[in-house]
DRENDREN-772183 format. One record per residue (C-alpha): residue in three letters; x, y, z. Coordinates in Angstrom, 2 decimals, decimal comma. Example, Ala and Ser with C-alpha at 12.3 -4.5 7.8 and 13.67 -1.06 7.14 Angstrom:
# DRENDREN-772183
<atom ALA <12,30 -4,50 7,80>> <atom SER <13,67 -1,06 7,14>> 
This chain:
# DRENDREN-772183
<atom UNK <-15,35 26,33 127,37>> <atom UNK <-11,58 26,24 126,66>> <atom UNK <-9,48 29,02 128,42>> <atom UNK <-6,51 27,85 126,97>> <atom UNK <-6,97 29,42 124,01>> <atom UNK <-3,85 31,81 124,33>> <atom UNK <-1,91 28,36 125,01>> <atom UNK <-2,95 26,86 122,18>> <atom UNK <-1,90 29,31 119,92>> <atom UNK <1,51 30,03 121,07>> <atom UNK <2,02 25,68 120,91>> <atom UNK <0,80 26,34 117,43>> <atom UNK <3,40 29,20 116,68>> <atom UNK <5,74 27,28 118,21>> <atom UNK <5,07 23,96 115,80>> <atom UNK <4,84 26,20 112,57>> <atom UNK <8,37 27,54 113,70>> <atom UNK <9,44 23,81 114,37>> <atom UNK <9,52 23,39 117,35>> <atom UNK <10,07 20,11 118,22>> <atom UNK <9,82 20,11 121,94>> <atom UNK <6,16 21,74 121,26>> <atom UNK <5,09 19,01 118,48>> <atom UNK <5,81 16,23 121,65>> <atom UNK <3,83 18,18 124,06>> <atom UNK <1,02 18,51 121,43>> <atom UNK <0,90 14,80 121,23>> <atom UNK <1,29 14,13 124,79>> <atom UNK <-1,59 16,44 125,34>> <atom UNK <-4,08 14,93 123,15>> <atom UNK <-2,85 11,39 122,04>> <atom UNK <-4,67 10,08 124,97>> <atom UNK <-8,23 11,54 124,26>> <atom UNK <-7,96 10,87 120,58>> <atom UNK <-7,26 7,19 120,82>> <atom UNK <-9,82 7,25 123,19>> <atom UNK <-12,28 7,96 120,94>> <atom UNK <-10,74 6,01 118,22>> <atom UNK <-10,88 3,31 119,78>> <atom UNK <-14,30 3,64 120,87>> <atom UNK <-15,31 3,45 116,95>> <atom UNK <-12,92 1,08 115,45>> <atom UNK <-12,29 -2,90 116,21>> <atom UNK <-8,84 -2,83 117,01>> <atom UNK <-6,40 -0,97 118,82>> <atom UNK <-3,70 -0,98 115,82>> <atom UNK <-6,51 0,54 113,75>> <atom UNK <-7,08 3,41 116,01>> <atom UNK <-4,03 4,34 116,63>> <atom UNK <-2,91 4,35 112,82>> <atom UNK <-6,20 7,06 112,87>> <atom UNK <-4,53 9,18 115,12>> <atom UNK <-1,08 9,05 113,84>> <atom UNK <-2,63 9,87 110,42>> <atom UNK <-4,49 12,77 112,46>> <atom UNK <-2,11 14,41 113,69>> <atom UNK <0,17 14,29 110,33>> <atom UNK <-3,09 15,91 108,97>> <atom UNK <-2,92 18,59 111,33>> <atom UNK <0,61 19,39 110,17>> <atom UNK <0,06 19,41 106,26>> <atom UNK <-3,03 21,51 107,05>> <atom UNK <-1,71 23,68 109,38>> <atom UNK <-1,02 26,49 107,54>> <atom UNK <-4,80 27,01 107,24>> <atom UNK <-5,68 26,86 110,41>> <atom UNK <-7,90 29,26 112,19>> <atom UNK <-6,96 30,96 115,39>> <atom UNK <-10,31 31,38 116,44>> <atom UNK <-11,33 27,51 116,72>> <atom UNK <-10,53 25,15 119,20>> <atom UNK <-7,27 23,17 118,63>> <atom UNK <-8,87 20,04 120,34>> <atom UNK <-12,00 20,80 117,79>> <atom UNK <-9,99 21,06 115,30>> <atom UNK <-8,25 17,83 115,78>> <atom UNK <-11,25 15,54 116,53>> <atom UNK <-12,84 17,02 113,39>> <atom UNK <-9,13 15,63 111,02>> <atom UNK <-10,04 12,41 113,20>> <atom UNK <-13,34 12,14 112,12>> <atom UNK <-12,77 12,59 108,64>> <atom UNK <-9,90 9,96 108,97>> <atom UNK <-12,50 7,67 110,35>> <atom UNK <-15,16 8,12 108,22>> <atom UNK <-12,66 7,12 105,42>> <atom UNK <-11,62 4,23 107,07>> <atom UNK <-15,35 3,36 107,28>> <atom UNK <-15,82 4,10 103,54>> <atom UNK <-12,92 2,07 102,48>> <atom UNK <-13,87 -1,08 104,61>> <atom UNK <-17,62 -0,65 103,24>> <atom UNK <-19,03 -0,48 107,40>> <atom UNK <-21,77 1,46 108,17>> <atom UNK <-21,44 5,23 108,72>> <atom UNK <-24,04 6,30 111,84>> <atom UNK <-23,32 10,20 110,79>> <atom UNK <-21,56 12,47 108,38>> <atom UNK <-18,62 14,50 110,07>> <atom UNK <-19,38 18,42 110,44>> <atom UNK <-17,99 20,59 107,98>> <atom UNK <-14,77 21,46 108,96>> <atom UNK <-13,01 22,65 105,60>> <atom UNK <-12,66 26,15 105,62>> <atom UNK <-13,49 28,30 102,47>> <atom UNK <-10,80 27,92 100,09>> <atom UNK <-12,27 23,79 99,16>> <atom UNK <-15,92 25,22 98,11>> <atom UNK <-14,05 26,61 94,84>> <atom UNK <-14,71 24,06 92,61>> <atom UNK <-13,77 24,52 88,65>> <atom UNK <-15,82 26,26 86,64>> <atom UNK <-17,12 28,02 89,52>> <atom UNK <-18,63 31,50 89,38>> <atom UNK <-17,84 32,11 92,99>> <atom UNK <-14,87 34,33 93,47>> <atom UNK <-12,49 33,73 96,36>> <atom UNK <-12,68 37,02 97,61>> <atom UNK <-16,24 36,77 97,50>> <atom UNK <-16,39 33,30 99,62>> <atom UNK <-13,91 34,62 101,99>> <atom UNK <-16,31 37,89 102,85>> <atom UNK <-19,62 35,10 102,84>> <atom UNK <-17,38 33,16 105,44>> <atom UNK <-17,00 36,12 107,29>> <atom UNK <-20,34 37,08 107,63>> <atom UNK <-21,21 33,43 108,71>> <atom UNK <-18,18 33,20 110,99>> <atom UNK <-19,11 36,49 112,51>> <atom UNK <-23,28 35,57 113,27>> <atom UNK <-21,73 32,14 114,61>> <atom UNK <-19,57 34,14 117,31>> <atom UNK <-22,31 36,13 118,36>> <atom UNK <-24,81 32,99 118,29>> <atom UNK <-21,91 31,44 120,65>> <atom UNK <-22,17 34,63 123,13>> <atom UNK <-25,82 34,60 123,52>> <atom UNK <-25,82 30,59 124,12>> <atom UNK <-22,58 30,73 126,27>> <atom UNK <-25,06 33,69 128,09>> <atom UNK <-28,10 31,55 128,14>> <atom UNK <-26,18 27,91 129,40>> <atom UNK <-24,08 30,47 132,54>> <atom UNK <-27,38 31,65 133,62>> <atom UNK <-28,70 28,27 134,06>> <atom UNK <-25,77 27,86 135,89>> <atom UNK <-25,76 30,12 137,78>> <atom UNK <-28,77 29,87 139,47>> <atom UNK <-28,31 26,01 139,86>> <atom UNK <-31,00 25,06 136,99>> <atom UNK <-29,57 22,67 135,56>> <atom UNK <-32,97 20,29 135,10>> <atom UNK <-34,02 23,35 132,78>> <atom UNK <-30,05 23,04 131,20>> <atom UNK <-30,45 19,02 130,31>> <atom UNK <-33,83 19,79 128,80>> <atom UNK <-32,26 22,97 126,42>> <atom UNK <-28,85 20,94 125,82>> <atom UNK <-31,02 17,86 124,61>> <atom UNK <-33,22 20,24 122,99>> <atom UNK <-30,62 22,43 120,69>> <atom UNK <-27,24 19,92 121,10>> <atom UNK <-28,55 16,42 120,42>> <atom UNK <-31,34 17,63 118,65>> <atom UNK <-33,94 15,54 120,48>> <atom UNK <-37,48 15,71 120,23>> <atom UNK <-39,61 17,56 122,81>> <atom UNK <-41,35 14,09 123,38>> <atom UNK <-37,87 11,97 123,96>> <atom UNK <-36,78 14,60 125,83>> <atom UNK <-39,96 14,10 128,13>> <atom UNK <-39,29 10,42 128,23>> <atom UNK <-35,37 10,71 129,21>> <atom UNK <-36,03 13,22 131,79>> <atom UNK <-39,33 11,56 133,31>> <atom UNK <-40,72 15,07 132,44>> <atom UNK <-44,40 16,15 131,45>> <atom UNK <-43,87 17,43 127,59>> <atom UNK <-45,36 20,49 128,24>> <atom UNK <-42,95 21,52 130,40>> <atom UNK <-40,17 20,44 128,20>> <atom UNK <-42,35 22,60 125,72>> <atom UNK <-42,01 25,44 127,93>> <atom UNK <-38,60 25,47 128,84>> <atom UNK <-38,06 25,46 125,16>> <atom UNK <-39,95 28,40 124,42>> <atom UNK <-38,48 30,00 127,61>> <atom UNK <-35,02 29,32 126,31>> <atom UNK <-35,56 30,48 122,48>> <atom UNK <-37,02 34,12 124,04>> <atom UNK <-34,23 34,75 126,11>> <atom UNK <-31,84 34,22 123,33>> <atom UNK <-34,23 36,64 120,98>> <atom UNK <-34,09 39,21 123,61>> <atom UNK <-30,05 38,78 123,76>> <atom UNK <-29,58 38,44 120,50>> <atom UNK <-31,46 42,06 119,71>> <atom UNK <-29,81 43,48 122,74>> <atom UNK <-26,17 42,87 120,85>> <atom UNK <-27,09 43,10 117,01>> <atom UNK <-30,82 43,60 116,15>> <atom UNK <-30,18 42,91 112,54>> <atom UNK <-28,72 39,53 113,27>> <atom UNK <-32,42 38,19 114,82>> <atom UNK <-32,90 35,84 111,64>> <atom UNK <-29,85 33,33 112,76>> <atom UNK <-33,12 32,62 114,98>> <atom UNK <-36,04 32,59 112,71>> <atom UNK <-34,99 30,94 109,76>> <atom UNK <-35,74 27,15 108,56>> <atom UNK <-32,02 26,40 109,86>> <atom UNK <-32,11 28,24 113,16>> <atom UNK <-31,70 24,61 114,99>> <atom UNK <-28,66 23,47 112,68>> <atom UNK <-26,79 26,47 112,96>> <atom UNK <-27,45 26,62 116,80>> <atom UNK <-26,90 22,73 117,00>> <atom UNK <-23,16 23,30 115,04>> <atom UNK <-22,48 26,39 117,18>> <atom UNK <-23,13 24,50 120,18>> <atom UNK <-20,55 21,61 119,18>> <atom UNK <-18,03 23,72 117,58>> <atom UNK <-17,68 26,30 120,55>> <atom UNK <-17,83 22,78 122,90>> <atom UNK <-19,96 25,52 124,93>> <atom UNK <-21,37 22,58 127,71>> <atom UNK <-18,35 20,47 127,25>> <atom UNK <-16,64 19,81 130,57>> <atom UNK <-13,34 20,96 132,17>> <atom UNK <-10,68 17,76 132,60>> <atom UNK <-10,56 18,80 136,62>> <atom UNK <-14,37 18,32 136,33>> <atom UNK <-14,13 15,12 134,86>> <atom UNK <-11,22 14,04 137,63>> <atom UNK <-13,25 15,09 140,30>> <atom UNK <-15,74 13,04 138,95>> <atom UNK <-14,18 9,93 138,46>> <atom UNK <-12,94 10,34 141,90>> <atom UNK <-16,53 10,37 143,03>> <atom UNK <-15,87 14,25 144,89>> <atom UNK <-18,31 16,73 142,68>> <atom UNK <-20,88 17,83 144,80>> <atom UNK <-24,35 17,93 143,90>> <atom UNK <-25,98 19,06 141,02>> <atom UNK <-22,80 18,87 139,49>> <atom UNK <-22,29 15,37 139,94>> <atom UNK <-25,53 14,73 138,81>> <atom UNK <-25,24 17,44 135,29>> <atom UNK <-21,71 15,57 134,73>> <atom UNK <-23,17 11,97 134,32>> <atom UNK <-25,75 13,40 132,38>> <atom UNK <-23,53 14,90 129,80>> <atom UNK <-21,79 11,85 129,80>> <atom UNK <-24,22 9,03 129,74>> <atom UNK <-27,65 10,96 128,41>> <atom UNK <-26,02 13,12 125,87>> <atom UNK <-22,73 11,19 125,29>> <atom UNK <-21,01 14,05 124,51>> <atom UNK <-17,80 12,47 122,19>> <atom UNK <-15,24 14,76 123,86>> <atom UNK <-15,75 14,76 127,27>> <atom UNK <-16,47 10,89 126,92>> <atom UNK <-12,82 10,77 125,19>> <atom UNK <-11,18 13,16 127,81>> <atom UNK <-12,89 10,54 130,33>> <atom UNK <-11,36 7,66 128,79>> <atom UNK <-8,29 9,18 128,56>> <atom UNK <-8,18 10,33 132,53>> <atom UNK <-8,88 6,64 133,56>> <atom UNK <-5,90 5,10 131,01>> <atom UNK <-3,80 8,34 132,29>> <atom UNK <-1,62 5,88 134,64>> <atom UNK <-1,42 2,65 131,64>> <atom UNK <2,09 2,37 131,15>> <atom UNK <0,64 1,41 127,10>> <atom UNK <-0,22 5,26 126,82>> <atom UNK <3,28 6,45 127,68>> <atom UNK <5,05 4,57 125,00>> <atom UNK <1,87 4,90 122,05>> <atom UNK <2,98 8,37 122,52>> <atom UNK <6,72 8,27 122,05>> <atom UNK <5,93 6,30 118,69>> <atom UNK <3,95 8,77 117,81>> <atom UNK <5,90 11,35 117,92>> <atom UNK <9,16 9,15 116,57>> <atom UNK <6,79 8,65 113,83>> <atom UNK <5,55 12,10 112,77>> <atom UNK <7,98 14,10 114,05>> <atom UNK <9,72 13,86 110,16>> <atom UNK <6,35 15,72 109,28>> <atom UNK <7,29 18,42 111,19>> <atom UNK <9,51 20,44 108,66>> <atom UNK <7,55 19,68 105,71>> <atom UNK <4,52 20,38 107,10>> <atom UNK <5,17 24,08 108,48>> <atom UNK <6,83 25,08 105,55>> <atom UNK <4,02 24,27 103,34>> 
């Protein structure tokens, strides 16, 4: 759940207009995180933060396609990803997962195609459109949980439709009975059919059909819709969250190992390393050259 949304895209108009000053406090904002969790996936320090230097000269040759309506720090872990998973590729190590697929619609025209653009563009649209309204009814479904403080029933559903998990692992990480797992499953999945037909009746098959889980499992990442705020994660650290928060944060941390938050945690508890303060200045010394070439692309 990123408020900053309105933030992010004025840094971004301000970077596509050249903006120096903006391109440093892009860096400084998420150099930290991103080496982080480079660093978490690569043997050496000099190899992660060549990853995120290449990352975020990615994120200025590709920023003229950028969408407004993703998450900048999404957007940026996914060029990371795809920057490690090459690394990985190129060094012949194993690769635990494929990265999500963050290319927008303009690299599934291939030659010889019979797909028009204009034609991919609408499909994208349509898909783009059921995964904002799939993010409403989950963002709906996760507050309520919330709200009433049940968050035992919220680490079952996030295990459930985030990681993926089986009802039976989900019994065993949760010291739960499975048929209570199996009911606050089929709790969960009727609320979201009764939101979903409350909004947009004709859109009740993003539920039903063979890839229901994958497309709520992608939605769930993408939107970041359980991922923690970094005053959360302070208060954490700082031992200060009262309960069940306390307890929900270490969860989403240790049970789920959410990538971002466990980045943004990494990054809180190097915020005061004098090593972070100058791995940023070289990074932007080093990339700020992009800058020109890559907004006027």
């Amino acid at each position: 759940m990123d408020p900053s949304g309105g933030a992010d895209q004025y840094l971004i108009e301000q970077i596509s207009s050249g903006a120096e000053s903006a391109w440093r406090q892009l860096i400084e904002r998420f150099s930290g995180r991103l080496l982080a969790f480079a660093r978490a996936r690569t043997n050496s320090l000099a190899d992660a933060e060549d990853l995120v230097q290449e990352t975020f000269v990615g994120f200025l040759q590709s920023l003229s396609h950028f969408d407004p309506t993703r998450s900048l720090e999404t957007y940026l872990f996914t060029i990371l990803r795809y920057k490690l998973y090459d690394l990985l590729r190129q060094r012949k190590l194993p690769i635990v997962a494929e990265p999500a697929d963050a290319e927008g619609w303009w690299d599934r025209i291939v030659p010889g195609s019979s797909e028009t653009p204009s034609g991919i563009a609408a499909q994208a649209e349509v898909q783009r459109e059921q995964e904002q309204l799939l993010g409403q009814i989950l963002k709906q479904l996760i507050h309520e949980h919330r709200d009433r403080d049940a968050f035992s029933d919220l680490q079952v559903i996030e295990l459930i439709f985030f990681a993926g998990t089986r009802n039976l692992d989900v019994a065993d990480l949760l010291n739960m009975d499975q048929k209570n797992v199996a009911g606050i499953k089929f709790r969960a999945i009727r609320k979201l059919q009764k939101y979903l037909a409350q909004r947009d009746p004709k859109s009740l098959h993003c539920l039903e059909d063979a890839d229901a889980d994958i497309a709520v499992a992608r939605v769930w990442r993408d939107q970041r819709l359980t991922c923690l705020k970094r005053s959360t994660l302070g208060s954490y650290l700082l031992g200060v969250l009262d309960e069940p928060w306390q307890g929900y944060t270490q969860f989403h941390l240790d049970v789920v190992g959410c990538p971002m938050c466990v980045a943004n945690l990494a990054d809180l508890e190097a915020e005061e390393d004098d090593q972070s303060v100058s791995t940023t200045e070289r990074m932007f010394a080093s990339s700020v050259g992009f800058l020109s070439r890559g907004t006027n692309t």
